[in-house]
Backbone as XML, in Angstrom:
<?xml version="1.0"?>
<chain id="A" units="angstrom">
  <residue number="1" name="UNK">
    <atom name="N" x="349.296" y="-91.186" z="95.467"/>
    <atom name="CA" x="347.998" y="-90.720" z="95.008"/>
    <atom name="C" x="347.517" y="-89.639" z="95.971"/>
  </residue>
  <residue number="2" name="UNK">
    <atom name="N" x="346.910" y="-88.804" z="95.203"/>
    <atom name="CA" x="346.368" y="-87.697" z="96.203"/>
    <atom name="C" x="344.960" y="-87.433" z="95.948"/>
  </residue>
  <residue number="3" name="UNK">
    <atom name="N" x="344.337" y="-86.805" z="97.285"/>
    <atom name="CA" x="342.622" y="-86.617" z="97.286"/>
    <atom name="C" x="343.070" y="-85.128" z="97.079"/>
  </residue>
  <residue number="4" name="UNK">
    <atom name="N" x="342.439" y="-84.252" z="95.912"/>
    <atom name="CA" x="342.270" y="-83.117" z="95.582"/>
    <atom name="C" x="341.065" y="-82.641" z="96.097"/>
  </residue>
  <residue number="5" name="UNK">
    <atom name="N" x="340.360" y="-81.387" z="96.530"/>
    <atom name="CA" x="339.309" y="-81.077" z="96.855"/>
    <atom name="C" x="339.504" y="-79.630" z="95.875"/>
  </residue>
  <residue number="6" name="UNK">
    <atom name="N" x="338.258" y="-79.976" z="95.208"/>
    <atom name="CA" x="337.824" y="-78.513" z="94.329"/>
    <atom name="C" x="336.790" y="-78.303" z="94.333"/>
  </residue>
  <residue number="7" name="UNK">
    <atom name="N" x="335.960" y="-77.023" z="94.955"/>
    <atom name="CA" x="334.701" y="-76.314" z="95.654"/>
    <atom name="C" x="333.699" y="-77.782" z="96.216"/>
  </residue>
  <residue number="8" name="UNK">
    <atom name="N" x="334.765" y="-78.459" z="97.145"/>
    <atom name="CA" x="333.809" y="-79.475" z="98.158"/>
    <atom name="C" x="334.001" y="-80.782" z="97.334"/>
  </residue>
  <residue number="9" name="UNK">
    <atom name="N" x="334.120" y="-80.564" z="96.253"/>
    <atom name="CA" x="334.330" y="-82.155" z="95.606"/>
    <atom name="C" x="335.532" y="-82.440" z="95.462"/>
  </residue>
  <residue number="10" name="UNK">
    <atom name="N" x="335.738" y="-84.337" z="95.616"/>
    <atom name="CA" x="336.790" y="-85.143" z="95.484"/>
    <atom name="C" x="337.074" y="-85.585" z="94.198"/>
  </residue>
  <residue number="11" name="UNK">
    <atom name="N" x="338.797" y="-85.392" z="94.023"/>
    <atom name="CA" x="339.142" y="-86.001" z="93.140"/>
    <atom name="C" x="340.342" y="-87.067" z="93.083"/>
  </residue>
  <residue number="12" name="UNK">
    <atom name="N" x="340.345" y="-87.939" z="92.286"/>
    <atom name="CA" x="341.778" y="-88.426" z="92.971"/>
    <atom name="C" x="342.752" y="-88.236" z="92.119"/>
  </residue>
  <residue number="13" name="UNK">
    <atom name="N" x="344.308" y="-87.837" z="92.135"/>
    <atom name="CA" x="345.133" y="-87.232" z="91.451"/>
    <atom name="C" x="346.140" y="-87.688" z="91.774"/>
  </residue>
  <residue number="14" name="UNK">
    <atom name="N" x="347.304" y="-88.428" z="90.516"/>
    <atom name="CA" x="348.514" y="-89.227" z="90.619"/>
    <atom name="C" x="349.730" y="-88.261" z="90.468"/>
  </residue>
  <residue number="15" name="UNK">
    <atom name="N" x="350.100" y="-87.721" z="91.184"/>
    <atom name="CA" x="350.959" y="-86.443" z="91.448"/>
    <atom name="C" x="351.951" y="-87.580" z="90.485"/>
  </residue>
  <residue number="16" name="UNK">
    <atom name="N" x="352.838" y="-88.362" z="90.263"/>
    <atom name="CA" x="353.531" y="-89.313" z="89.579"/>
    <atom name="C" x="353.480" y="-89.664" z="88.438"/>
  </residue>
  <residue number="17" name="UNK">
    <atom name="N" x="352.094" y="-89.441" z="87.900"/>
    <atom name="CA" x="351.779" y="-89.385" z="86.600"/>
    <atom name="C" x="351.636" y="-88.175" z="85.557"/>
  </residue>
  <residue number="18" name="UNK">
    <atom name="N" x="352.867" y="-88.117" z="84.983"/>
    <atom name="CA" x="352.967" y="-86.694" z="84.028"/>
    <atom name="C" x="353.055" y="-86.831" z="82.590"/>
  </residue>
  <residue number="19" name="UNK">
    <atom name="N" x="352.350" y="-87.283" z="82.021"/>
    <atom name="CA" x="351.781" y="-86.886" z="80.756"/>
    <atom name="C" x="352.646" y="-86.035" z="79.973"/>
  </residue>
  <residue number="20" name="UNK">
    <atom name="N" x="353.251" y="-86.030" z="78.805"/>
    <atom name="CA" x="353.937" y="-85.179" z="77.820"/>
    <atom name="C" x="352.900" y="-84.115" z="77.510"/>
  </residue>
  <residue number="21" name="UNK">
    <atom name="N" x="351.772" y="-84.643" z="77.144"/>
    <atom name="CA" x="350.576" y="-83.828" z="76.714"/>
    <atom name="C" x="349.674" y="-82.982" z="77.573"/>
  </residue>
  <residue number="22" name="UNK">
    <atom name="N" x="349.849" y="-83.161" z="78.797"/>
    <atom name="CA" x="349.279" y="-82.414" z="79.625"/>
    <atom name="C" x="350.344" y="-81.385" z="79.806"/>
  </residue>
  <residue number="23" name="UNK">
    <atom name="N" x="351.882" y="-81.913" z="80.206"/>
    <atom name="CA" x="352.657" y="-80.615" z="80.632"/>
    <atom name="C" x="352.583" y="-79.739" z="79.811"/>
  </residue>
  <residue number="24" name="UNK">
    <atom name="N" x="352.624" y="-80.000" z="78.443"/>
    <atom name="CA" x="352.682" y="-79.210" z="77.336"/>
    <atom name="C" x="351.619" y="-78.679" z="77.097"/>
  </residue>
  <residue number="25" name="UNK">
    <atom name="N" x="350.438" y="-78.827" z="77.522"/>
    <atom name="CA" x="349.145" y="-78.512" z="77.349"/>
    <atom name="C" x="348.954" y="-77.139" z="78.592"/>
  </residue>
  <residue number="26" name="UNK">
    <atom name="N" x="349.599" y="-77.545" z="79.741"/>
    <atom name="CA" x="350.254" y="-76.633" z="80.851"/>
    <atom name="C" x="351.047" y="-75.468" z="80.461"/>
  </residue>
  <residue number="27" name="UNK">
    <atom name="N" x="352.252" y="-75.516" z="79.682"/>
    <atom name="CA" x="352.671" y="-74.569" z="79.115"/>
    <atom name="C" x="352.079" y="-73.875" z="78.541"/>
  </residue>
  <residue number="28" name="UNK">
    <atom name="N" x="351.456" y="-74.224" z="77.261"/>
    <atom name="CA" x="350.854" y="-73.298" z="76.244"/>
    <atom name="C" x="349.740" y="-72.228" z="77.359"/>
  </residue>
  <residue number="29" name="UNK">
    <atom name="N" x="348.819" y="-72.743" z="78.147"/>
    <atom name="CA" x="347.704" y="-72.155" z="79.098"/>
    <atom name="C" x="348.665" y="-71.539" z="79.952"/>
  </residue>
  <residue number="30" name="UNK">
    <atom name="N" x="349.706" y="-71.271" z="80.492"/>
    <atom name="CA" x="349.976" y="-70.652" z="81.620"/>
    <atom name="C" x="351.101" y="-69.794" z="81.113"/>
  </residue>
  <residue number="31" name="UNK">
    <atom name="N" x="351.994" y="-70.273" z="79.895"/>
    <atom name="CA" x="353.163" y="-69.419" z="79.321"/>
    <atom name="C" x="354.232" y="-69.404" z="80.234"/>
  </residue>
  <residue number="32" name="UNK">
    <atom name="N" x="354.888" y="-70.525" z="80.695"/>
    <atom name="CA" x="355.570" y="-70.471" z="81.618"/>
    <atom name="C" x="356.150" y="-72.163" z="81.130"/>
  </residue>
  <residue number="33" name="UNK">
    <atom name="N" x="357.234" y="-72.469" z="81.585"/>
    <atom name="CA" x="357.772" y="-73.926" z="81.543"/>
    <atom name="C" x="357.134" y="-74.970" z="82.463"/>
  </residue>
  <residue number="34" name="UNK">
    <atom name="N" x="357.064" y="-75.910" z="82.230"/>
    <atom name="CA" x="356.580" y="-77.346" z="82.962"/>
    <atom name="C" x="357.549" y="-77.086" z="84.774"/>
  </residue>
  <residue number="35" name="UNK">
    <atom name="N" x="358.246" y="-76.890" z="84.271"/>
    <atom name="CA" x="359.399" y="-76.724" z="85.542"/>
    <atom name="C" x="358.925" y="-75.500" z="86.570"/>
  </residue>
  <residue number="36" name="UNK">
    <atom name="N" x="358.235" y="-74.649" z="85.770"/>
    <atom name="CA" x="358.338" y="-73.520" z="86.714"/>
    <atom name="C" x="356.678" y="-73.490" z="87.165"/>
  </residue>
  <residue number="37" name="UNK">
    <atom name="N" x="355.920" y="-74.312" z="86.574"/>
    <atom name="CA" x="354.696" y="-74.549" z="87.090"/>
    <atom name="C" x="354.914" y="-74.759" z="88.302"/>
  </residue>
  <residue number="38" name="UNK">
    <atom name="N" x="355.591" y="-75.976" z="88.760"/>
    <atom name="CA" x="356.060" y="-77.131" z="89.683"/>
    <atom name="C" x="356.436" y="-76.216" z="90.611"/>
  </residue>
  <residue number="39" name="UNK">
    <atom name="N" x="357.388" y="-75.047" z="90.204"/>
    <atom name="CA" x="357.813" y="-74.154" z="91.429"/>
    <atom name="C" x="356.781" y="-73.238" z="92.170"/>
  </residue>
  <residue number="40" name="UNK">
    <atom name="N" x="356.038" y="-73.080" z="90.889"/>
    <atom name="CA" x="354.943" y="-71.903" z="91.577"/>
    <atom name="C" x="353.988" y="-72.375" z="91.822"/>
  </residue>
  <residue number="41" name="UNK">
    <atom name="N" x="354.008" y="-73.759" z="92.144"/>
    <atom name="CA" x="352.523" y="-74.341" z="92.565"/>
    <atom name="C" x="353.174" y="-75.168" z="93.935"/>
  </residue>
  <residue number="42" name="UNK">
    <atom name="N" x="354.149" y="-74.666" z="94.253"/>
    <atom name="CA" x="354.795" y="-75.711" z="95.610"/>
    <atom name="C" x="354.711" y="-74.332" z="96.206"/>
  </residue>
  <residue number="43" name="UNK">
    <atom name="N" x="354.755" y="-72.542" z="95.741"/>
    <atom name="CA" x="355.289" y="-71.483" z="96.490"/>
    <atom name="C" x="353.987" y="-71.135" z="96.478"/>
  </residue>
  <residue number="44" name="UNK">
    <atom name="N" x="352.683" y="-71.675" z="95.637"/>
    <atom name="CA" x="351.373" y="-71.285" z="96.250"/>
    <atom name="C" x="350.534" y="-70.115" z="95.476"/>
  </residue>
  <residue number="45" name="UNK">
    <atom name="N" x="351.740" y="-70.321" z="94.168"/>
    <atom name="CA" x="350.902" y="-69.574" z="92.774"/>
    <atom name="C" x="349.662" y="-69.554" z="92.671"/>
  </residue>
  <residue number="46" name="UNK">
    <atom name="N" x="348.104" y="-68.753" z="92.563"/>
    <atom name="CA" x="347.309" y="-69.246" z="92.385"/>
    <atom name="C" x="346.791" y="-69.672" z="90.913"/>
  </residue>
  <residue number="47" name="UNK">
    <atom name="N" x="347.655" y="-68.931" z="89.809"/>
    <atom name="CA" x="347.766" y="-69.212" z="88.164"/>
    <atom name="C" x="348.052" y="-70.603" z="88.468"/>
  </residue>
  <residue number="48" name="UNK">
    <atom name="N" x="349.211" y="-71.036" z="89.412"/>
    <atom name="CA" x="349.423" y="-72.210" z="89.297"/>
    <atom name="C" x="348.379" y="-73.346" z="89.615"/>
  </residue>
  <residue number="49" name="UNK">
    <atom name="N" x="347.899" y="-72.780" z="90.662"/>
    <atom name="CA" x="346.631" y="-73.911" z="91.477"/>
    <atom name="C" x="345.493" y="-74.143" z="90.117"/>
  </residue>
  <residue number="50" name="UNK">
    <atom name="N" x="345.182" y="-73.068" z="89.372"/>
    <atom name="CA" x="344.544" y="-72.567" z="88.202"/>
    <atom name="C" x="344.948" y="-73.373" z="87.716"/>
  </residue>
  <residue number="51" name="UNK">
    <atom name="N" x="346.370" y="-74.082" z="87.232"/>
    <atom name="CA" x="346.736" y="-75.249" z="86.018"/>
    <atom name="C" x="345.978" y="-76.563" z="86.896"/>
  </residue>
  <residue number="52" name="UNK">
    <atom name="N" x="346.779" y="-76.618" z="88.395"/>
    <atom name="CA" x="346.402" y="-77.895" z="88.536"/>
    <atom name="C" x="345.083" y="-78.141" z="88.586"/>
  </residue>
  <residue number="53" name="UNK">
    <atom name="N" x="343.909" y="-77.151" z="89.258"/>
    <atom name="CA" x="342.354" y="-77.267" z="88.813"/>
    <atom name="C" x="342.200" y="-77.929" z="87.675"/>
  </residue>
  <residue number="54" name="UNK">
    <atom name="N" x="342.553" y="-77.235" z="86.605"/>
    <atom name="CA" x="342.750" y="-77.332" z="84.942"/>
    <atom name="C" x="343.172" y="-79.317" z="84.754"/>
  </residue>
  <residue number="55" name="UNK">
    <atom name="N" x="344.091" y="-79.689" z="85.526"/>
    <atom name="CA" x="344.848" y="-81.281" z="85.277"/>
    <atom name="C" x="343.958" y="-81.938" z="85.672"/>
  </residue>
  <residue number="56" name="UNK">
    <atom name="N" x="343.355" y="-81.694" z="87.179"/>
    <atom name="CA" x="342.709" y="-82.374" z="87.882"/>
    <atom name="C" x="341.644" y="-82.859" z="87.189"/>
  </residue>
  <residue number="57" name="UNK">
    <atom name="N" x="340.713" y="-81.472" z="86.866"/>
    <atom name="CA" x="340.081" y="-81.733" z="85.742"/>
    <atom name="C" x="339.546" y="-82.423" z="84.571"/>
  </residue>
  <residue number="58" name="UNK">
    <atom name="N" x="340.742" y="-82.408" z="83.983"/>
    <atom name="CA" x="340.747" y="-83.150" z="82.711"/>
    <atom name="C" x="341.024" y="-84.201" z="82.763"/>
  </residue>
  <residue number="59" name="UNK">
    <atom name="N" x="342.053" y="-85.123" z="83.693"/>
    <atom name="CA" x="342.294" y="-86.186" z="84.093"/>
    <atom name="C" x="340.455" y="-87.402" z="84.469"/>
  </residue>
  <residue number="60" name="UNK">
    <atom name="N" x="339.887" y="-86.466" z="85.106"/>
    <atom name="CA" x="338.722" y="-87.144" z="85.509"/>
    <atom name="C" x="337.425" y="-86.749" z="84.388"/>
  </residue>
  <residue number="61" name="UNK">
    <atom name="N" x="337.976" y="-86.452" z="83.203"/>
    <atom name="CA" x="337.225" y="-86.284" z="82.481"/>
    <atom name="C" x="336.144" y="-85.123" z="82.032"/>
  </residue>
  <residue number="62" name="UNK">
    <atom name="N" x="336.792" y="-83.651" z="83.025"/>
    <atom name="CA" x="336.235" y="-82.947" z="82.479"/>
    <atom name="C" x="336.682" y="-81.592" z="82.079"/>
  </residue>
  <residue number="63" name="UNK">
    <atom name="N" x="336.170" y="-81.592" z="80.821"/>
    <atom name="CA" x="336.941" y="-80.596" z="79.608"/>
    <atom name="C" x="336.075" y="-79.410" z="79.875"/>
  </residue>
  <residue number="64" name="UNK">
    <atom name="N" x="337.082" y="-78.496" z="80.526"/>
    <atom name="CA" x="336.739" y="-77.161" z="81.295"/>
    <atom name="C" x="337.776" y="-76.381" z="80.440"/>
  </residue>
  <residue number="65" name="UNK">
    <atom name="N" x="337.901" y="-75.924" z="79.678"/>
    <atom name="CA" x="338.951" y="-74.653" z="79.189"/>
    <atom name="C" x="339.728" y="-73.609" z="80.156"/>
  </residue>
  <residue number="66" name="UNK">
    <atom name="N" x="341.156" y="-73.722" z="80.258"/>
    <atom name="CA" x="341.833" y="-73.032" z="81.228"/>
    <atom name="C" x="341.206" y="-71.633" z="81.194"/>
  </residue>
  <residue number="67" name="UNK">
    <atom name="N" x="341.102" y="-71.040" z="79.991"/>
    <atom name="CA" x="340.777" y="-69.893" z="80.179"/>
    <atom name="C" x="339.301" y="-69.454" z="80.513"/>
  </residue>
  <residue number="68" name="UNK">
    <atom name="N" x="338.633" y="-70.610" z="81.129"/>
    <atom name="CA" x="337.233" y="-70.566" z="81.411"/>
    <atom name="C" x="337.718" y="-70.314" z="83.290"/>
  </residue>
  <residue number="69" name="UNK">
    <atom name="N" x="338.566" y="-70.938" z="83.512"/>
    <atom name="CA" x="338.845" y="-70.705" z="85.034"/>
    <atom name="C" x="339.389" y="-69.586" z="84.995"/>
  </residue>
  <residue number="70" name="UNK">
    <atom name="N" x="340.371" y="-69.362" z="84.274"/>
    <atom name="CA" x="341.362" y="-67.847" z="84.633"/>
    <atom name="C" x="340.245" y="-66.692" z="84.306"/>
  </residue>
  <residue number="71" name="UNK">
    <atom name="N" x="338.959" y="-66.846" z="83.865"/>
    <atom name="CA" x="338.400" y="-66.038" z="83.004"/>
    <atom name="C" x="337.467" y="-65.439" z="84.449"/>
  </residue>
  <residue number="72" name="UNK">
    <atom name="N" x="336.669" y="-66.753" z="85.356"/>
    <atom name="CA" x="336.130" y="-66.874" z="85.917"/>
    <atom name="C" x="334.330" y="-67.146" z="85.681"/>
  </residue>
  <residue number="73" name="UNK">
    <atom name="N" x="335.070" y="-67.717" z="84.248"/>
    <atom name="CA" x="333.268" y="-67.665" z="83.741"/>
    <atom name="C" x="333.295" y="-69.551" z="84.571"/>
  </residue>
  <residue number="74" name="UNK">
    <atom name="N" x="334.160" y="-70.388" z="84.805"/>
    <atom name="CA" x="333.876" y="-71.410" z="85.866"/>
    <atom name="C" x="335.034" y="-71.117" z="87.062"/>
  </residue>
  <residue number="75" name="UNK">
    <atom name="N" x="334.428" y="-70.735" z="88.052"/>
    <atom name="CA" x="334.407" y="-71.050" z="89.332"/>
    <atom name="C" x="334.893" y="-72.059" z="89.893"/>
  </residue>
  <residue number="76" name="UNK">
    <atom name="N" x="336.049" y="-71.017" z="90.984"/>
    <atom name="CA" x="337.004" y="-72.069" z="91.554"/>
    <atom name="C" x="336.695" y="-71.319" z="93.244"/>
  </residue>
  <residue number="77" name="UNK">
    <atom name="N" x="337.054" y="-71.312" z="93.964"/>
    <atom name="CA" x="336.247" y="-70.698" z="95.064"/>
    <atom name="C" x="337.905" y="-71.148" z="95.568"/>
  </residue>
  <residue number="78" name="UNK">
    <atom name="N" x="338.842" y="-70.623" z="96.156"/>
    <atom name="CA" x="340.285" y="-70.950" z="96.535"/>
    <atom name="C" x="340.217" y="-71.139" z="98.288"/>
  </residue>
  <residue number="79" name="UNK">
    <atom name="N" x="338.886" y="-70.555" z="98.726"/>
    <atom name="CA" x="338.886" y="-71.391" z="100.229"/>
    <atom name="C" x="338.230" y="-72.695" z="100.342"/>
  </residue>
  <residue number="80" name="UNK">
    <atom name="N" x="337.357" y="-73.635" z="99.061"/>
    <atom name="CA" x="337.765" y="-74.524" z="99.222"/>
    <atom name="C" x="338.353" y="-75.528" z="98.485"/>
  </residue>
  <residue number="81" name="UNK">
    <atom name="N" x="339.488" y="-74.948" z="98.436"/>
    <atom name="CA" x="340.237" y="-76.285" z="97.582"/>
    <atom name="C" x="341.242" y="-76.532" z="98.600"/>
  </residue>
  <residue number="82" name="UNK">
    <atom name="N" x="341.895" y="-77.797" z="98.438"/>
    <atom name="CA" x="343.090" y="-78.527" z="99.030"/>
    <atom name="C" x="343.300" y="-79.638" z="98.392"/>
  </residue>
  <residue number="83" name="UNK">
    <atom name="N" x="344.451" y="-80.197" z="99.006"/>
    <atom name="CA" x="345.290" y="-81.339" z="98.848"/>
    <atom name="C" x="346.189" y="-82.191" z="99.894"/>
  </residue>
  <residue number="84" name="UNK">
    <atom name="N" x="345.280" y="-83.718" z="100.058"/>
    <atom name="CA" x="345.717" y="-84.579" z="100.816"/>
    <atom name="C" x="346.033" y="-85.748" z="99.932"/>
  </residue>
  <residue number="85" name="UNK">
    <atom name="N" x="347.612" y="-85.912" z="100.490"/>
    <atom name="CA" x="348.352" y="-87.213" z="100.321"/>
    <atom name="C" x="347.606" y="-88.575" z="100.897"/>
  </residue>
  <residue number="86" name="UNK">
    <atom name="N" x="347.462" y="-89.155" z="99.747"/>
    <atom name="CA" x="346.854" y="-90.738" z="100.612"/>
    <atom name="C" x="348.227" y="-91.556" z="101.213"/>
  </residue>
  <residue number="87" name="UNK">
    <atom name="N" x="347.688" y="-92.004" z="102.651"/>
    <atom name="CA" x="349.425" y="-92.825" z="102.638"/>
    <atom name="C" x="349.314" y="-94.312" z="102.037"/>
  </residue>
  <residue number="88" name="UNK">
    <atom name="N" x="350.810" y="-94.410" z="101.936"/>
    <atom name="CA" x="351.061" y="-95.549" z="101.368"/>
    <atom name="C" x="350.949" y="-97.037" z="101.919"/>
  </residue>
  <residue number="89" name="UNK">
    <atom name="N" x="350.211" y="-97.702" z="101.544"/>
    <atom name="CA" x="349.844" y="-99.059" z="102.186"/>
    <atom name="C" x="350.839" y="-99.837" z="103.013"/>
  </residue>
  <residue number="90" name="UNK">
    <atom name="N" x="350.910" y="-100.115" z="103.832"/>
    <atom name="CA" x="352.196" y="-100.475" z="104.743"/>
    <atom name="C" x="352.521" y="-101.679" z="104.459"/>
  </residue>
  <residue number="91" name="UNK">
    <atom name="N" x="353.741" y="-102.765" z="103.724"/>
    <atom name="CA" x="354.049" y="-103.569" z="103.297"/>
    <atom name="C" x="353.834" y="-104.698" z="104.375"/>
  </residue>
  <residue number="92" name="UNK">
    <atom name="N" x="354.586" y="-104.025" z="105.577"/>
    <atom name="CA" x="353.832" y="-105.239" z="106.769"/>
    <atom name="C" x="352.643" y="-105.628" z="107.353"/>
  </residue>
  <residue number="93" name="UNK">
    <atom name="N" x="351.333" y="-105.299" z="106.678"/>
    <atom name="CA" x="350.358" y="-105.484" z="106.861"/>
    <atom name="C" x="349.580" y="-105.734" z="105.975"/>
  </residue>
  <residue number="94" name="UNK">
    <atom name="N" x="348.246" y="-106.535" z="106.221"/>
    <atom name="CA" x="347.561" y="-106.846" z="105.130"/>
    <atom name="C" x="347.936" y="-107.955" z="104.392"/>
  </residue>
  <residue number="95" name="UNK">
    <atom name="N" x="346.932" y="-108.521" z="103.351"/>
    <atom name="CA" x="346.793" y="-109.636" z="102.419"/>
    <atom name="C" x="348.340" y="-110.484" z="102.355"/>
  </residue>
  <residue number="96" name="UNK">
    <atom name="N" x="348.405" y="-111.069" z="102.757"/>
    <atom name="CA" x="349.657" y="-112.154" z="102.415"/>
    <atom name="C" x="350.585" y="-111.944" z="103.844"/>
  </residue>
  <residue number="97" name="UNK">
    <atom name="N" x="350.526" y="-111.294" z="104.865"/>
    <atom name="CA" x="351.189" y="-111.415" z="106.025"/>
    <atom name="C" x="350.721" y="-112.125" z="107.315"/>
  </residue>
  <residue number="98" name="UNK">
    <atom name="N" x="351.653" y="-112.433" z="108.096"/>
    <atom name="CA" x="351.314" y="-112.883" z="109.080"/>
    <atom name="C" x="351.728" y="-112.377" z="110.235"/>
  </residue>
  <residue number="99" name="UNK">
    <atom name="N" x="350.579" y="-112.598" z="111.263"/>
    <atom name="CA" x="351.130" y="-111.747" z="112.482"/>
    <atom name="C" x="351.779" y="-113.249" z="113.369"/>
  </residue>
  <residue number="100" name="UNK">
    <atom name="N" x="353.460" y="-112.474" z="114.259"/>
    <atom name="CA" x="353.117" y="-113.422" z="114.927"/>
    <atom name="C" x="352.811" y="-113.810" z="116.403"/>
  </residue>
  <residue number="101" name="UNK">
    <atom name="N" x="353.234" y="-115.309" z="116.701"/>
    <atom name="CA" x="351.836" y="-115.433" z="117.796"/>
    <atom name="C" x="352.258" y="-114.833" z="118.852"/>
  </residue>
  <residue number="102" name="UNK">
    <atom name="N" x="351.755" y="-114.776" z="119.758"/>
    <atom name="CA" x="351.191" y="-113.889" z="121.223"/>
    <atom name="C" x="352.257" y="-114.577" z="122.463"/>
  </residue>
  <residue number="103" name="UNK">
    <atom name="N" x="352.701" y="-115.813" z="121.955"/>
    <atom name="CA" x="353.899" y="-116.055" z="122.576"/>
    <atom name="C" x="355.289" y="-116.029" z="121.813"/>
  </residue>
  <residue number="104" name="UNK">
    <atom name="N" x="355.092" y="-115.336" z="120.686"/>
    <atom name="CA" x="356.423" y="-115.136" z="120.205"/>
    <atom name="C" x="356.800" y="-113.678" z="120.617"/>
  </residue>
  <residue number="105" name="UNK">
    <atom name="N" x="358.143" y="-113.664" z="120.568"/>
    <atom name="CA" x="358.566" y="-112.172" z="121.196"/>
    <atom name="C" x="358.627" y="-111.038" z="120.341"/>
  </residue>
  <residue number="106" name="UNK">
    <atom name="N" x="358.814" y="-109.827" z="120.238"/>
    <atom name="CA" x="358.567" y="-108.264" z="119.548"/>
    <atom name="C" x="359.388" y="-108.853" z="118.618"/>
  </residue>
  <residue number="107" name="UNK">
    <atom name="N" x="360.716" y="-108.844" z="119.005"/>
    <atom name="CA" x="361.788" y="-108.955" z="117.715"/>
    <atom name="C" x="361.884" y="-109.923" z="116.767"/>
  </residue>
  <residue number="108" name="UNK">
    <atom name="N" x="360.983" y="-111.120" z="116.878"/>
    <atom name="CA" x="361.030" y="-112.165" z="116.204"/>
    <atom name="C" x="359.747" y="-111.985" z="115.256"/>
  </residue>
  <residue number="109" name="UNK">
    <atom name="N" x="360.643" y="-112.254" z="114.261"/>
    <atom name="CA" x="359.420" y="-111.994" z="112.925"/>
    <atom name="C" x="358.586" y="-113.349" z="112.802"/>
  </residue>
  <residue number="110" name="UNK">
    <atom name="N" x="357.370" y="-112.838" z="111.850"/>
    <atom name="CA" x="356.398" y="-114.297" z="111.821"/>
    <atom name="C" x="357.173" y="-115.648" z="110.948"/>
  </residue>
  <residue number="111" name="UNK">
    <atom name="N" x="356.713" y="-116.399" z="110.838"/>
    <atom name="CA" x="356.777" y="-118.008" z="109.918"/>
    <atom name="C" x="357.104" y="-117.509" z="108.348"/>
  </residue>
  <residue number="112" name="UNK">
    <atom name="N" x="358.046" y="-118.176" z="108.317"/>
    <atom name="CA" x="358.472" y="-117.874" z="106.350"/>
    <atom name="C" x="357.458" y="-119.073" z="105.964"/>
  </residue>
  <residue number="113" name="UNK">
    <atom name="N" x="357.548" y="-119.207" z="104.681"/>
    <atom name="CA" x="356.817" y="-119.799" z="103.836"/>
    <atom name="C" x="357.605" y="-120.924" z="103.690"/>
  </residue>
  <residue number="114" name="UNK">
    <atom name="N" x="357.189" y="-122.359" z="103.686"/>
    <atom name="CA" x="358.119" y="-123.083" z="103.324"/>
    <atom name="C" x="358.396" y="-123.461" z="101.724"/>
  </residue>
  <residue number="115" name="UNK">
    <atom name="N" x="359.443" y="-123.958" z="101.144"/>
    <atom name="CA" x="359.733" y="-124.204" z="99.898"/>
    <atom name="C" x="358.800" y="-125.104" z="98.949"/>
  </residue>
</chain>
């Protein structure tokens, strides 16, 4: 999952989740393949940043017309947007683990569960 920032506001965005209807919805607005979005938005396209504005968007519910951004009749301001990766919850920690005790040693893992 990723925190998107578009002119100061948060969004949250499932880079993992790709939609038939959005890529294709991507194509038709940008005239370019699903594939080559992906390239020109990793090499820093700003048409491209323009789609993902456009996903981000619509994903959270709001129906902005691509060609309202490319147009500039809505406003994208490109110094502040970004994109941060949330990290991934660390399996050894948290809800259902155990630490163990203070006289057990580094390499020795905590108490299994019994049967």
């Amino acid at each position: 999952m990723a925190k998107i920032r578009i002119n100061g506001e948060f969004f949250e965005f499932d880079r993992d989740y790709k939609p038939m209807s959005e890529a294709l919805a991507l194509e038709k607005a940008l005239g370019i393949t699903y594939g080559q979005w992906e390239q020109d938005l990793a090499a820093g396209s700003a048409r491209a940043i323009a789609g993902l504005v456009w996903a981000v968007w619509r994903r959270n519910g709001r129906e902005v017309p691509f060609t309202d951004i490319e147009s500039g009749a809505v406003d994208v301001n490109l110094a502040d947007f970004g994109a941060e990766e949330e990290p991934a919850p660390d399996p050894t920690t948290g809800p259902g683990t155990r630490e163990a005790s203070t006289t057990t040693g580094r390499s020795t893992s905590g108490r299994s569960r019994r049967s």
